[in-house]
Each structure stands twice: as structure tokens, then as C-alpha cells.
C-alpha positions as CSV (number, residue, x, y, z in Angstrom):
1,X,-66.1,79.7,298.6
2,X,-64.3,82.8,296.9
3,X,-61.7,83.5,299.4
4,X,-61.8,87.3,301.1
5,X,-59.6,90.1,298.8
6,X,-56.7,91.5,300.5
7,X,-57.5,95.3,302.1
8,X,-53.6,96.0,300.9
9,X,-52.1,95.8,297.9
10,X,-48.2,94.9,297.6
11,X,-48.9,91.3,299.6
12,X,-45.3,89.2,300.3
13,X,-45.9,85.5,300.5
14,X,-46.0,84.9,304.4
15,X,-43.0,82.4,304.3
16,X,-41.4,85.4,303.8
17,X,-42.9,87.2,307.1
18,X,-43.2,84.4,309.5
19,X,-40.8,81.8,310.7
20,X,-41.7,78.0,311.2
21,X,-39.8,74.7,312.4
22,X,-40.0,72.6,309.9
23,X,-42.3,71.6,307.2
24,X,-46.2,71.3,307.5
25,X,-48.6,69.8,305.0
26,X,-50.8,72.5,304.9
27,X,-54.4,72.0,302.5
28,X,-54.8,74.2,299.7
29,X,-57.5,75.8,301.9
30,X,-55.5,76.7,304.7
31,X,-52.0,77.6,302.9
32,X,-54.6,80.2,300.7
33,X,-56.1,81.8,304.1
34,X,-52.4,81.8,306.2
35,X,-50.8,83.6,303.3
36,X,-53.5,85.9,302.6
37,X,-53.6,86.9,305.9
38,X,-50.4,86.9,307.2
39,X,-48.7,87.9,303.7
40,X,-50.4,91.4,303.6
41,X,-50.6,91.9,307.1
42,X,-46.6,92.0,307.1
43,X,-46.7,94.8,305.3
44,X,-48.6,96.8,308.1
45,X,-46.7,99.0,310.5
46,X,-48.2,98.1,314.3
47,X,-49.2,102.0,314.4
48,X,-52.0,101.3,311.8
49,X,-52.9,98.1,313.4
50,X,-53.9,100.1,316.5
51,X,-54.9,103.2,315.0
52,X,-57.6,102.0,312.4
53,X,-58.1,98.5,313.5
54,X,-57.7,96.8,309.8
55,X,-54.6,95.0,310.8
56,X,-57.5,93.0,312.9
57,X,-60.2,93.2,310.5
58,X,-58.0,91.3,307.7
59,X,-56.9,88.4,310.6
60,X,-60.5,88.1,311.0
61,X,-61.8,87.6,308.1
62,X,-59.2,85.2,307.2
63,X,-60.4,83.4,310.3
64,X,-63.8,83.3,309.6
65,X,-63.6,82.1,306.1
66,X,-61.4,78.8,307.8
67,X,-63.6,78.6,310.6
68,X,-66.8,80.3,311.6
69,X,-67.2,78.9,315.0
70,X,-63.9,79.5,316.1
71,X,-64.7,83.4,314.6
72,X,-67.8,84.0,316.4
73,X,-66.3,82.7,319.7
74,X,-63.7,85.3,319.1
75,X,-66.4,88.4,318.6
76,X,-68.1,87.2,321.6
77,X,-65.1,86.6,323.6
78,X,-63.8,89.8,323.0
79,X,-67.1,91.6,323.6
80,X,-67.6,90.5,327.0
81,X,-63.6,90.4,327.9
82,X,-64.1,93.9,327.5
83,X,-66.6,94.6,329.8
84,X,-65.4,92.0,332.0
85,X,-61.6,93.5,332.7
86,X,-63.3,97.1,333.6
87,X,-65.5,95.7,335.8
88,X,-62.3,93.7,337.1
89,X,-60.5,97.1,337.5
90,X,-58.2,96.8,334.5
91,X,-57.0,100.2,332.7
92,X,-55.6,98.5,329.7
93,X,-56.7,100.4,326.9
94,X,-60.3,99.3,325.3
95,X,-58.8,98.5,321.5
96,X,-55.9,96.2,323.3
97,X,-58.0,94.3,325.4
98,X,-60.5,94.3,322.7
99,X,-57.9,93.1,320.0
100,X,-56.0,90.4,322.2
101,X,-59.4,88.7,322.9
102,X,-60.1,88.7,319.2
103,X,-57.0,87.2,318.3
104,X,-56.5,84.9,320.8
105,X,-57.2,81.8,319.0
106,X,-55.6,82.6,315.5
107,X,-53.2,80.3,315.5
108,X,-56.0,77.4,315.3
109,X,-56.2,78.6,311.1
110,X,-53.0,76.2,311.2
111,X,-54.8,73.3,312.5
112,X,-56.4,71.0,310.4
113,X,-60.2,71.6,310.1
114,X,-61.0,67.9,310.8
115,X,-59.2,68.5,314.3
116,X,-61.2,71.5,314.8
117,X,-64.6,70.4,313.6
118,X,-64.4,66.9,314.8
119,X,-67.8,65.8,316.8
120,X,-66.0,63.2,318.9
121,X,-63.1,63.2,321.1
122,X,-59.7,64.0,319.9
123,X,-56.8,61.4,320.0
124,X,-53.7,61.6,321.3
125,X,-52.8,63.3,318.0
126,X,-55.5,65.3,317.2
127,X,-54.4,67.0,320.6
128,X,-50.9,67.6,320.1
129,X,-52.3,69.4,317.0
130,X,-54.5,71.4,318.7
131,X,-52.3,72.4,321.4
132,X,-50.0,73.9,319.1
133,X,-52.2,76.9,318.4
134,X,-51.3,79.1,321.4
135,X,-47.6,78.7,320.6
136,X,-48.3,79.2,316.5
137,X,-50.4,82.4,316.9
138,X,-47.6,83.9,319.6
139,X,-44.9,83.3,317.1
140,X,-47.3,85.7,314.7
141,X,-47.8,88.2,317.0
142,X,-43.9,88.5,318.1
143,X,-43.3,88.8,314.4
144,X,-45.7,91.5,314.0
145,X,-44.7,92.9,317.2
146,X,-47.5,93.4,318.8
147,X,-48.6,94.4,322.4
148,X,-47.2,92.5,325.2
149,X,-51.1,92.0,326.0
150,X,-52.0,90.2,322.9
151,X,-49.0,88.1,322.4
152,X,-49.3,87.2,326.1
153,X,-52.8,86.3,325.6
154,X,-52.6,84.4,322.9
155,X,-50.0,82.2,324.1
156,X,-50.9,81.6,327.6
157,X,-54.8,81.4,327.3
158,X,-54.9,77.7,328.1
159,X,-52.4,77.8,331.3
160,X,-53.9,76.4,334.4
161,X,-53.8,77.6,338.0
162,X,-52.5,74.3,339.0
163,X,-49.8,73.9,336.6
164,X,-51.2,71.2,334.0
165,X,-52.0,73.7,331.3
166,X,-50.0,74.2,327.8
167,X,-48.0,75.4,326.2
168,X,-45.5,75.7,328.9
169,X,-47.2,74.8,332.2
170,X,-47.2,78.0,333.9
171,X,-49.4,78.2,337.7
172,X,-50.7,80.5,339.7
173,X,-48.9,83.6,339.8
174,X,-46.8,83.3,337.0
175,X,-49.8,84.0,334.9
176,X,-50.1,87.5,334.2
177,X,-53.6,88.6,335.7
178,X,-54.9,89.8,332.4
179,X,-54.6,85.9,331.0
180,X,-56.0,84.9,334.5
181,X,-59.4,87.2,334.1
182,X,-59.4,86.4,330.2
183,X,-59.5,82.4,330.4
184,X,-62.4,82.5,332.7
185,X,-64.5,84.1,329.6
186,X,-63.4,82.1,327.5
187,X,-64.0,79.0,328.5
188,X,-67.2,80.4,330.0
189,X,-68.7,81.7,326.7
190,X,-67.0,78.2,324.8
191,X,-69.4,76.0,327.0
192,X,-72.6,78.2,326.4
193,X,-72.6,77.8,322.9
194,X,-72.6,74.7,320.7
195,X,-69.2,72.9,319.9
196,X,-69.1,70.2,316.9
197,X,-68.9,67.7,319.8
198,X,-71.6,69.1,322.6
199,X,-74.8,70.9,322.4
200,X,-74.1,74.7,324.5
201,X,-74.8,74.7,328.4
202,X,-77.3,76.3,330.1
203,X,-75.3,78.9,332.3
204,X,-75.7,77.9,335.4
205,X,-74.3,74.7,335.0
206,X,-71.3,76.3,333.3
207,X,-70.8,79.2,336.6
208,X,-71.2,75.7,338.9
209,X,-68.8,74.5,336.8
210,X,-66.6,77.9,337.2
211,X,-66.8,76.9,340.9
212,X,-65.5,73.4,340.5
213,X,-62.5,74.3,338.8
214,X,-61.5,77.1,340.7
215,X,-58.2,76.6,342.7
216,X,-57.9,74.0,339.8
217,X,-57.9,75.2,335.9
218,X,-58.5,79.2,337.3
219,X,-57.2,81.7,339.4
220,X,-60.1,81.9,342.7
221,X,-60.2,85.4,342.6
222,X,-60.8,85.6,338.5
223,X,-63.8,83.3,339.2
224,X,-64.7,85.1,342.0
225,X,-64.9,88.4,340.3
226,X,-66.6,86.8,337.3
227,X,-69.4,85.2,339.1
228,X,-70.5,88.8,340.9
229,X,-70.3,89.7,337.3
230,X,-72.7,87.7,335.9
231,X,-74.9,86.9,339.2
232,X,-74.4,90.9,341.0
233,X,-75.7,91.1,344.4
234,X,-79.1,92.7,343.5
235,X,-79.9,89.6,341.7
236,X,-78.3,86.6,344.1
237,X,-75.0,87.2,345.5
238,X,-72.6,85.0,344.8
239,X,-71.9,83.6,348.0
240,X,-75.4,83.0,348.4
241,X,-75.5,80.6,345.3
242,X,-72.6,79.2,345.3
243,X,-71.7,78.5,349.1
244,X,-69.2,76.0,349.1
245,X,-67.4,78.0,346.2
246,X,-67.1,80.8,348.8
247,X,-66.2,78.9,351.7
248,X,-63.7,77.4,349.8
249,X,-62.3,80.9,348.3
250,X,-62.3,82.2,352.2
251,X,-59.9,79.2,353.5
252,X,-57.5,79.3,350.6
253,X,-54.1,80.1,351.6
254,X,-53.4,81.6,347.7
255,X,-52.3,85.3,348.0
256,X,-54.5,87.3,345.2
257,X,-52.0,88.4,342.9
């Protein structure tokens, strides 16, 4: 595959743009796609980024040339974050929330595509590899100085309301809403669509399983919020199909935050 040509001209090499801790092994593959993306994107001011979008557009297509799963969970994601957050009441501007969602899981183009694509659980190893991608694309965002909203978002995405996420273990209310509202799509639109290692699940199952973890993995009231979303009243209110999900919400002693 004929990797994508730059939008700018004048590219740096992205050692140049981006900082990292010592040295990683990267393929061929994967060194060509970080440094074309991250090379010319250095050389865009934010304003443009924001203003025309291509700062976005060149990330992404690096992204999906690495890996197209991981890109068409982003369009999705980012699609429904969208209209999830208004309907949530958030007044973040469209192209922000928009953008954040899309670039939430950049960082995984510096993971090794056999951790990515593997069909079978990942060792000990494998994890600690992929558990590095929040922290890797936050580091590109800070350099690019993005909006607090994407940075956040991209390095909190997998914090849990109970405090055994990563990369740093944050719980309830010291994860900022937006992430809070944000995870519960993702993981909901990751589980309805096929994964190297499972076939998608039917969306029920997945909302039930939204239930399960709430108090848990996510914030009750994003879950609450989200299920309304996807089952309104006029079509079987929440608390109707979910019952012990909403008696649960109703005794918890968590302040919505």
C-alpha cells in the first residue's frame, strides 16, 4: 500500500516535533505513517486546525492507512459523540467535540499492529502496550497545543468511575464530564461492531451491559442519560427496561457532578 501524500509541503521529520522517552522499535510501516503525520502536521498553526479541519483530515488518514478498524470506530464515535453531548446538554462547540472524538485513539498508530489486530487475548505485554496509547496521543496533542477538550479526551478515555482505569487512575468526579459522557459511546459503539477477537453485539445486550457497569467502569448519570438516548420514553423508557439499573441509580449516594 502507497502510503497517503502529505496535504503540506515543507514536512520536518516528527522527532523533530514530538518528544519521546526513550527508544522504540518502531516497523517501517509505522515510523512512515507517525512521521508523515505528525512531521507535517507540526508545521500547522492550531488556528487552521480548527478553522478548515485539515489538521484532522491528515491524522486521519494516517490512521486509517495503519489501521482501518481503529479509523472507522473513530468516524462513528465521533458522529454519535456529537449528538450524544447536545442531547446531554453540552455547549462545547460542534468541530471540538467533533474533533476530540475523532482523535481520541491516535496514539494506538504507536502500537504494534499485532497488539492491535490480535484475535485472542492480550498478555500481560501486549497490554502494557496498549495502555500506552492514551498517554502517547496526549503527549501529541499538548505538543500541538490543542484544546483542553481533546487532549483531555484522549488521555483520560479509559478512566473508570471506580478508580481502576489507566493511565492514571482517576474516579468519579475527578473525570471531567465531557470524558464521562464520551467513554460511554465509546465503548458502546466498540462492542456493536466486530473486533479481531469478538463478533459485534447485538445492542441490547451491550445497553444491559451499560447497566452492569454503571457505578463501576462509568459515571451513573452518563449511562443514565445515554440509555434515554438510545431507548427515549416514546419507545420504552428506560426505567421500564432496565429496572434494577434505575433502582440502583435512585439509591446511590454519588452526587451528579
Amino acid at each position: 500500500m502507497t502510503p497517503p501524500k502529505p496535504m503540506f509541503s515543507g514536512a520536518t521529520p516528527y522527532s523533530c516535533r514530538v518528544p519521546y522517552a526513550g527508544k522504540i522499535p518502531y516497523p517501517v510501516r509505522r515510523g512512515d505513517v507517525i512521521g508523515w503525520c505528525v512531521g507535517h502536521v507540526g508545521n500547522v498553526a492550531v488556528m487552521t486546525f480548527f478553522s478548515t479541519g485539515d489538521f484532522v483530515s491528515s491524522w486521519m488518514r494516517g490512521l486509517e492507512y495503519y489501521d482501518p478498524v481503529t479509523y472507522h470506530h473513530s468516524l462513528r464515535t465521533a458522529a454519535a459523540f456529537v449528538k450524544f453531548a447536545r442531547f446531554a446538554g453540552v455547549h462545547t462547540a460542534e468541530r471540538i467535540l467533533r474533533y476530540s472524538a475523532l482523535l481520541h485513539d491516535i496514539g494506538k498508530i504507536a502500537v504494534p499492529l499485532s497488539v492491535i489486530q490480535k484475535a485472542g487475548p492480550l498478555d500481560n505485554d501486549e497490554r502494557v502496550e496498549v495502555e500506552k496509547h492514551p498517554r502517547i496521543a496526549h503527549t501529541w496533542m499538548s505538543v500541538l497545543r490543542c484544546p483542553d477538550e481533546t487532549s483531555m479526551i484522549s488521555l483520560m478515555h479509559h478512566e473508570r468511575w471506580n478508580g481502576t482505569g489507566y493511565p492514571d487512575g482517576l474516579n468519579g468526579c475527578d473525570i471531567p464530564r465531557l470524558v464521562r459522557l464520551f467513554s460511554v459511546v465509546d465503548v458502546w459503539d466498540a462492542m456493536t461492531h466486530d473486533r479481531s477477537y469478538r463478533t459485534a453485539l447485538p445492542e441490547d445486550g451491550v445497553l444491559r451491559h451499560l447497566c452492569d457497569m454503571s457505578g463501576k467502569q462509568f459515571d451513573p448519570e452518563s449511562v443514565a442519560v445515554f440509555l434515554t438516548w438510545r431507548r427515549p420514553w416514546g419507545n420504552g423508557p428506560v426505567f421500564v427496561s432496565y429496572p434494577s439499573f434505575a433502582l440502583r441509580l435512585r439509591r446511590s449516594e454519588e452526587t451528579f457532578c
